[in-house]
OpenMM code with the backbone's topology and positions (N, CA, C; nanometers):
from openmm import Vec3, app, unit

residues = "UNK UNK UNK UNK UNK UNK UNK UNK UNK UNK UNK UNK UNK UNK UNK UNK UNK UNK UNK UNK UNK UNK UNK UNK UNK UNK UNK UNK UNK UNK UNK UNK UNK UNK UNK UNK UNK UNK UNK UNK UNK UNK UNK UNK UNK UNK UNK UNK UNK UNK UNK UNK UNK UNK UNK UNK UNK UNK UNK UNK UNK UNK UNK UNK UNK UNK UNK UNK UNK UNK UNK UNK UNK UNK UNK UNK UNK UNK UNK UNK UNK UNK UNK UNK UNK UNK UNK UNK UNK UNK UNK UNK UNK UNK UNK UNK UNK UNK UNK UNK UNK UNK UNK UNK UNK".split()
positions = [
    Vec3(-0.7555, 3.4642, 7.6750),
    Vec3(-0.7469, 3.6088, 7.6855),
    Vec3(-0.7327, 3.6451, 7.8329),
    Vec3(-0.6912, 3.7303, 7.8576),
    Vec3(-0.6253, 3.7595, 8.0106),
    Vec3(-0.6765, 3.8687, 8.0542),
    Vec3(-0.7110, 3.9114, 8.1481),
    Vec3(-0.8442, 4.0437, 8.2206),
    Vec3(-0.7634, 4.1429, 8.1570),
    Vec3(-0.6274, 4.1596, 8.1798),
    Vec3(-0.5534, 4.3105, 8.1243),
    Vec3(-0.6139, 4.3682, 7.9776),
    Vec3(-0.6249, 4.2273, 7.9171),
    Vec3(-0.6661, 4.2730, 7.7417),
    Vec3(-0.7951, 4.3156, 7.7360),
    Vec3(-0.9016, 4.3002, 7.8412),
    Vec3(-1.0133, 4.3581, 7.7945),
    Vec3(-1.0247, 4.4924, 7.9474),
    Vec3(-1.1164, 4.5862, 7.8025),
    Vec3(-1.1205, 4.6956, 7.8740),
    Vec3(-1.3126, 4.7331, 7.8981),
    Vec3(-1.3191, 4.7566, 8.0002),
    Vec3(-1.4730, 4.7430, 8.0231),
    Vec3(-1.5489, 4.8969, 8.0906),
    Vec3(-1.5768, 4.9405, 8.0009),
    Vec3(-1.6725, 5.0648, 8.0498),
    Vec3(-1.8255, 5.0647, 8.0835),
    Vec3(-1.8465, 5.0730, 8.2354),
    Vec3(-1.9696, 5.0693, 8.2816),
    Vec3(-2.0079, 5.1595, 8.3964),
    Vec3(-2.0489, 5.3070, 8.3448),
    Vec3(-2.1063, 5.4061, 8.3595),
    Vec3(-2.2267, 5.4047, 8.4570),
    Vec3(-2.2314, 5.4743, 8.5589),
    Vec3(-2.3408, 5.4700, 8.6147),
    Vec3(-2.4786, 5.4946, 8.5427),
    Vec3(-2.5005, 5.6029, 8.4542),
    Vec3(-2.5988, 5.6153, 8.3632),
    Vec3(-2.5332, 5.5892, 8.1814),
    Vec3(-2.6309, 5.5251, 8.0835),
    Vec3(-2.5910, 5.5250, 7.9882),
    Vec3(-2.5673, 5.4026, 7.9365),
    Vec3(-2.4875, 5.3873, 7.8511),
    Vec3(-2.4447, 5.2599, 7.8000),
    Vec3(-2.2935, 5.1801, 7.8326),
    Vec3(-2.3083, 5.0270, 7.8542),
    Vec3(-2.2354, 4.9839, 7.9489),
    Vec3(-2.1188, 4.9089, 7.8087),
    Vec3(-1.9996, 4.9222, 7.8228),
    Vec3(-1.9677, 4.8163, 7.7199),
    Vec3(-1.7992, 4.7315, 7.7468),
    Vec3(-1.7446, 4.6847, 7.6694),
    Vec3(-1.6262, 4.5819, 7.6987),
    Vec3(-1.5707, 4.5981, 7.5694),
    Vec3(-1.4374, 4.5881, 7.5427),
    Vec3(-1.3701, 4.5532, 7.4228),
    Vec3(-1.2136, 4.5236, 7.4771),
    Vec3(-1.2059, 4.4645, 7.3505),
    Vec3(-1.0817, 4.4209, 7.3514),
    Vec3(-1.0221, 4.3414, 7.1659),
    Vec3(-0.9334, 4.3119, 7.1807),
    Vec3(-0.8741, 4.2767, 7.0474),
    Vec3(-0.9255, 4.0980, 7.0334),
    Vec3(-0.9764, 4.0858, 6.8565),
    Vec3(-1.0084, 3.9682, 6.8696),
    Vec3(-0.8655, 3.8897, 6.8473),
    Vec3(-0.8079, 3.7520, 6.9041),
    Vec3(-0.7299, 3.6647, 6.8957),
    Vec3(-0.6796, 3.6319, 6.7922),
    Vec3(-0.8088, 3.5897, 6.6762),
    Vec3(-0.7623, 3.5325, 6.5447),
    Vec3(-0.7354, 3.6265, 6.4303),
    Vec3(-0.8171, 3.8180, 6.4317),
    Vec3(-0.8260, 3.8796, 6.3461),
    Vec3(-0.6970, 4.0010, 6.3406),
    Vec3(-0.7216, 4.0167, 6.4817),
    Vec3(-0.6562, 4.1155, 6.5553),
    Vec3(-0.7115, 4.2752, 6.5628),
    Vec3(-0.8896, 4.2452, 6.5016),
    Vec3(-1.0122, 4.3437, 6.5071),
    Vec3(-1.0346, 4.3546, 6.6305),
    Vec3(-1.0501, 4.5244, 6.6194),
    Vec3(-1.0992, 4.5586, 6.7743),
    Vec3(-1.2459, 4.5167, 6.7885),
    Vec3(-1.2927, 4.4601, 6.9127),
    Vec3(-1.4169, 4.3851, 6.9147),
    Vec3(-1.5053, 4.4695, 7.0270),
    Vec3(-1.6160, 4.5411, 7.0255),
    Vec3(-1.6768, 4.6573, 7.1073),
    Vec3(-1.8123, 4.5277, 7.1548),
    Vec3(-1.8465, 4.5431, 7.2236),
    Vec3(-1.9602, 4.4444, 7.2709),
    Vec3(-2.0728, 4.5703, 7.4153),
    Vec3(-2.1856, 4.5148, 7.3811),
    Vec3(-2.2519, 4.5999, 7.5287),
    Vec3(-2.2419, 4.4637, 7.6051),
    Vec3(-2.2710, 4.5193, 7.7290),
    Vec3(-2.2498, 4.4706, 7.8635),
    Vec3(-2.3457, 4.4820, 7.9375),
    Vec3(-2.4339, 4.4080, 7.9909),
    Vec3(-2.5169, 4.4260, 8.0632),
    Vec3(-2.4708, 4.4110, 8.2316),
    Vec3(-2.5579, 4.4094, 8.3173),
    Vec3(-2.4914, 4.3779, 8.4849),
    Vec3(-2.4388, 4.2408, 8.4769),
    Vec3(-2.4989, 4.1131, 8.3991),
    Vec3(-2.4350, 4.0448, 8.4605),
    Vec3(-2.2995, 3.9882, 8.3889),
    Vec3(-2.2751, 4.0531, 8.2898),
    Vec3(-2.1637, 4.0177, 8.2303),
    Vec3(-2.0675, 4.0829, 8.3089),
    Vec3(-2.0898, 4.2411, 8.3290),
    Vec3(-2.0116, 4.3448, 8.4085),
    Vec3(-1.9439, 4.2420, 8.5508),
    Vec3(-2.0324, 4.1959, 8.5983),
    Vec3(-2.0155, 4.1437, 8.7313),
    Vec3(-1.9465, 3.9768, 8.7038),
    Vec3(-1.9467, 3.9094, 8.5597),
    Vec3(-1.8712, 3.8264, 8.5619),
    Vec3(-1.7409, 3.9198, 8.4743),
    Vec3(-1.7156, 3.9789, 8.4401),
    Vec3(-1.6049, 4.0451, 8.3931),
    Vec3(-1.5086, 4.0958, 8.5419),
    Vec3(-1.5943, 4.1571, 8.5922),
    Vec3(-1.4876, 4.1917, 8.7355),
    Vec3(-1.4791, 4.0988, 8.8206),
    Vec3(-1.5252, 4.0016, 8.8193),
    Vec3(-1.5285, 3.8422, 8.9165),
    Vec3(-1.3499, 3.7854, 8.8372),
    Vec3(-1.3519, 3.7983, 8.7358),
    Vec3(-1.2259, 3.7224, 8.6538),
    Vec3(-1.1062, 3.8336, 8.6287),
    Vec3(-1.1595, 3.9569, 8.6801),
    Vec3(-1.0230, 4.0625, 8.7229),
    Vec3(-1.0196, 4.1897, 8.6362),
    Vec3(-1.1408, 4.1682, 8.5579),
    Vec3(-1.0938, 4.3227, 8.4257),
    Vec3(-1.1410, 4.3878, 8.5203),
    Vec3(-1.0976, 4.5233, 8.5093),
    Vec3(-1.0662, 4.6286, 8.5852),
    Vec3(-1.1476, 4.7511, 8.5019),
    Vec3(-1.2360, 4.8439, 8.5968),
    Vec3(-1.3522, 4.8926, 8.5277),
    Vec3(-1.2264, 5.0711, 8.4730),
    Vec3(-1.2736, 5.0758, 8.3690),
    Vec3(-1.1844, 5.1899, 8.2465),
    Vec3(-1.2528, 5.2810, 8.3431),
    Vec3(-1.1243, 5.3659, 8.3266),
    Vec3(-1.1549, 5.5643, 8.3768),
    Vec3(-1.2113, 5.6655, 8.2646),
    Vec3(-1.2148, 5.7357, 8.2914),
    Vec3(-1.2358, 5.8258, 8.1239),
    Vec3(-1.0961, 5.8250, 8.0956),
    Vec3(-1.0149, 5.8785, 8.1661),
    Vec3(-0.8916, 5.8646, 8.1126),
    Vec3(-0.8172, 5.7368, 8.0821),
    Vec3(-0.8543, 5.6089, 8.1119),
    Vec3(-0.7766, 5.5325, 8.0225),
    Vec3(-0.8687, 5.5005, 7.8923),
    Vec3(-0.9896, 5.5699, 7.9091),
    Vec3(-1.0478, 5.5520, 7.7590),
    Vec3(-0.9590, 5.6109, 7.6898),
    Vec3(-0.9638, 5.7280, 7.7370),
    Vec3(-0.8676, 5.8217, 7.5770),
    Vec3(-0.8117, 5.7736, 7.5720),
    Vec3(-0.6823, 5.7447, 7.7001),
    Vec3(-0.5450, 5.7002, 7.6449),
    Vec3(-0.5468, 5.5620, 7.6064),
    Vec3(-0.6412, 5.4667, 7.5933),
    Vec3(-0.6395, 5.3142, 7.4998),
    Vec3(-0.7108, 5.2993, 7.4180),
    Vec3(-0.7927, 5.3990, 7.4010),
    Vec3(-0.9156, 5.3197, 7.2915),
    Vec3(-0.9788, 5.4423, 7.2259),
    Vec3(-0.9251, 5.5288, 7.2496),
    Vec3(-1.0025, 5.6570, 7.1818),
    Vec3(-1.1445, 5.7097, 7.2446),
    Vec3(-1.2041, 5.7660, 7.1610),
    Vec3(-1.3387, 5.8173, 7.2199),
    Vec3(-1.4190, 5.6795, 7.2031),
    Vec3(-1.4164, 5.5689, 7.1404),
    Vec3(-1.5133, 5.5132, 7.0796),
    Vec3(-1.6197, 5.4243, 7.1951),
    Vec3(-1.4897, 5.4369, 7.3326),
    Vec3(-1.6209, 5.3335, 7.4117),
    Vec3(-1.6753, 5.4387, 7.5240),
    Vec3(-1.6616, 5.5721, 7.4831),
    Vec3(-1.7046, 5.6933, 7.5923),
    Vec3(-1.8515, 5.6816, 7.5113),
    Vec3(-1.9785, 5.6993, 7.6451),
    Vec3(-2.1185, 5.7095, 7.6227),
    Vec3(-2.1458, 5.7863, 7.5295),
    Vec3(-2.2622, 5.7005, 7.4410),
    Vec3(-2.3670, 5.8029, 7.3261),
    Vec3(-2.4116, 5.8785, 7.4638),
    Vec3(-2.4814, 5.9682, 7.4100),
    Vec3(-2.5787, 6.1242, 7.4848),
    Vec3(-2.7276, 6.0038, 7.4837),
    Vec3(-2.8271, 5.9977, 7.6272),
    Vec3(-2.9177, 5.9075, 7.6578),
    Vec3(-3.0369, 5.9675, 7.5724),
    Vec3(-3.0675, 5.8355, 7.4837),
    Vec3(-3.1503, 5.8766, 7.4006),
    Vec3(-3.2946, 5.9084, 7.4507),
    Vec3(-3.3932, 6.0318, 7.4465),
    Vec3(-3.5237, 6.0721, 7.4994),
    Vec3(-3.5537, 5.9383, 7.5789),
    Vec3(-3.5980, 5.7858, 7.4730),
    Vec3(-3.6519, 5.6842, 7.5417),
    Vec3(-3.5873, 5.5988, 7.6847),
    Vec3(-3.4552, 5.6919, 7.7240),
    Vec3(-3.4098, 5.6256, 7.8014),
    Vec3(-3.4227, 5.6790, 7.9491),
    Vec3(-3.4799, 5.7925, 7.9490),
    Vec3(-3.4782, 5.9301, 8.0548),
    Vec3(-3.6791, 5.8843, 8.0820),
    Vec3(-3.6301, 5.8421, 8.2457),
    Vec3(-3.7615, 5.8263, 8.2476),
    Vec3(-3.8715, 5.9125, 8.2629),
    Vec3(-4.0251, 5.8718, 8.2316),
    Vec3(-4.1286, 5.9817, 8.2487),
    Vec3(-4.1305, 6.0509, 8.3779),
    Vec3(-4.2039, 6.1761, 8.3782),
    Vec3(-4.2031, 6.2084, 8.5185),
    Vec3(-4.3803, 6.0879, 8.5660),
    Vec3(-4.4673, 6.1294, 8.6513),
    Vec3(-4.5539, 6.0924, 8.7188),
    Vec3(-4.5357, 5.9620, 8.7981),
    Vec3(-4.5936, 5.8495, 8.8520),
    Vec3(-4.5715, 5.7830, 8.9221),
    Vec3(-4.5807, 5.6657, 8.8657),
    Vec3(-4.4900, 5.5835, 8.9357),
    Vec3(-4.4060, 5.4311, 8.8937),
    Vec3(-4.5327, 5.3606, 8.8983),
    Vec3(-4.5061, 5.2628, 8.7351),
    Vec3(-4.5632, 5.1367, 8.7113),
    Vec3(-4.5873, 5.0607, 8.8042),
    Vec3(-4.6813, 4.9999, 8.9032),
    Vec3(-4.6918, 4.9144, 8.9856),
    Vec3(-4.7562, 4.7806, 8.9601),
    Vec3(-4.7256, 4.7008, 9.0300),
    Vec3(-4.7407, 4.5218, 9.0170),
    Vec3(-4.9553, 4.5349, 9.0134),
    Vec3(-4.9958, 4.6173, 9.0645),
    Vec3(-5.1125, 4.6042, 9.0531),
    Vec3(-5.1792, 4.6779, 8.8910),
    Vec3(-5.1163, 4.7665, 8.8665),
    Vec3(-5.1487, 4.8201, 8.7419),
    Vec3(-5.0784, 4.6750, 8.6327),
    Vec3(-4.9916, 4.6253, 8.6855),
    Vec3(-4.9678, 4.5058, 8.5933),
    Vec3(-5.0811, 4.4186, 8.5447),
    Vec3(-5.1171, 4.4091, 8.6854),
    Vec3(-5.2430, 4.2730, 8.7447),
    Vec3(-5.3779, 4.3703, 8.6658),
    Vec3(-5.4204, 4.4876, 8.6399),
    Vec3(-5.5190, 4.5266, 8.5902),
    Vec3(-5.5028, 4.5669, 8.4289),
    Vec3(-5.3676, 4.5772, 8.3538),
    Vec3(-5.3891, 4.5959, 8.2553),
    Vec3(-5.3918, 4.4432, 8.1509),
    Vec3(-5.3350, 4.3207, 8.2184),
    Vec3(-5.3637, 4.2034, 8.2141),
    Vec3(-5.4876, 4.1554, 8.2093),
    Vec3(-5.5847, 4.1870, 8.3043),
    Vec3(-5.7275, 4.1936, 8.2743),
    Vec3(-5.8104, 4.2150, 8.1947),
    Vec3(-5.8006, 4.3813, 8.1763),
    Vec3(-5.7815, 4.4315, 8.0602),
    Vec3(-5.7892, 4.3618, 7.9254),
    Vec3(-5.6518, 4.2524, 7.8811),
    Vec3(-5.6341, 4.2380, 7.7739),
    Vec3(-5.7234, 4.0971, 7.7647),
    Vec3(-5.7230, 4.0556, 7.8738),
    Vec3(-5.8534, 3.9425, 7.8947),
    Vec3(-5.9373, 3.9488, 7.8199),
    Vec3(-6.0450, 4.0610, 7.8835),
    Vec3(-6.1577, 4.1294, 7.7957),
    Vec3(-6.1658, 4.1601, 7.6506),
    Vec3(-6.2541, 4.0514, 7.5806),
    Vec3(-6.2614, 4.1075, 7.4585),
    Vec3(-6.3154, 4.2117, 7.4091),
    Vec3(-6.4525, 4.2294, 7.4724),
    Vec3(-6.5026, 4.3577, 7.4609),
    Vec3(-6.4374, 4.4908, 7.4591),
    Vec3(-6.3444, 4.5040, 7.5594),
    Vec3(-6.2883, 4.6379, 7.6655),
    Vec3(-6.1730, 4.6372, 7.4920),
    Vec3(-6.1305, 4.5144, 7.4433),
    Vec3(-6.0185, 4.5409, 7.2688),
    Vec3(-6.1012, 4.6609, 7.2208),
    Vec3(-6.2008, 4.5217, 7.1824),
    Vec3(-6.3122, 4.5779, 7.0333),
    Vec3(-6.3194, 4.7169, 7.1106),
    Vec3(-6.3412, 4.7485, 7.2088),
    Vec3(-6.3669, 4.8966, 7.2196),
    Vec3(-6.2829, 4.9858, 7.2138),
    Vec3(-6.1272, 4.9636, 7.2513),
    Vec3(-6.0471, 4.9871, 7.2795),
    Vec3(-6.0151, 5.0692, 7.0967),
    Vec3(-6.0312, 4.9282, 7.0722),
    Vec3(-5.9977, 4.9257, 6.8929),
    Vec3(-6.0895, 5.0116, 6.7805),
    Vec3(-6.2269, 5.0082, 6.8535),
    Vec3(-6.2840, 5.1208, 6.7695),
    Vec3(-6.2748, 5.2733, 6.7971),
    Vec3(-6.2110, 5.2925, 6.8836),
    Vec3(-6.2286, 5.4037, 6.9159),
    Vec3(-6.0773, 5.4995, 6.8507),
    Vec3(-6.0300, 5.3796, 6.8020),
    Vec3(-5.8606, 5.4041, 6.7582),
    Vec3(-5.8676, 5.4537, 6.6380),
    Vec3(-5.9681, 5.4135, 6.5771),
    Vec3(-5.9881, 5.4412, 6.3724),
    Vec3(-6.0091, 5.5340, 6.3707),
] * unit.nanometer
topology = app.Topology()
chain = topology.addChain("A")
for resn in residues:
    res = topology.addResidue(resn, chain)
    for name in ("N", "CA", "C"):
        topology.addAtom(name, app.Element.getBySymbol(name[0]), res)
């Protein structure tokens, strides 16, 4: 398959994806894309889609879903490596469960 045939949409926010026609079926094949595929996809020459060559090759279908609530982060302040290191602790403690756990019913 040759970089021209695949077309790769990767959006600054949202969902990242690639398609192109399969070889043996001749089914259009939609795949997500994460960074490092993105970054071996443009290493081998596919060329990142405009909105406009979405429409004009592929229809709406590889233009972004709307970011679902879980993807829009909370407001207050960022998860840190030490709140890591203490909720790890945390799960250490059997007691701090059982308490955790009765207080849940």
């Amino acid at each position: 398959m040759r970089p021209e045939e695949i077309l790769l949409h990767a959006p600054r926010e949202g969902r990242s994806v690639y398609q192109f026609t399969c070889p043996a079926c001749l089914a259009p094949v939609e795949k997500q894309a994460d960074r490092k595929i993105i970054a071996l996809l443009v290493s081998a020459g596919v060329d990142l889609a405009t909105p406009k060559t979405l429409l004009d090759e592929v229809g709406e279908s590889l233009l972004p879903e709307p970011l679902d609530p879980m993807d829009v982060s909370p407001g207050g302040r960022a998860f840190t490596l030490d709140d890591l290191l203490d909720f790890h602790l945390l799960l250490l403690d059997d007691r701090h469960i059982e308490d955790f756990l009765e207080h849940r019913s």
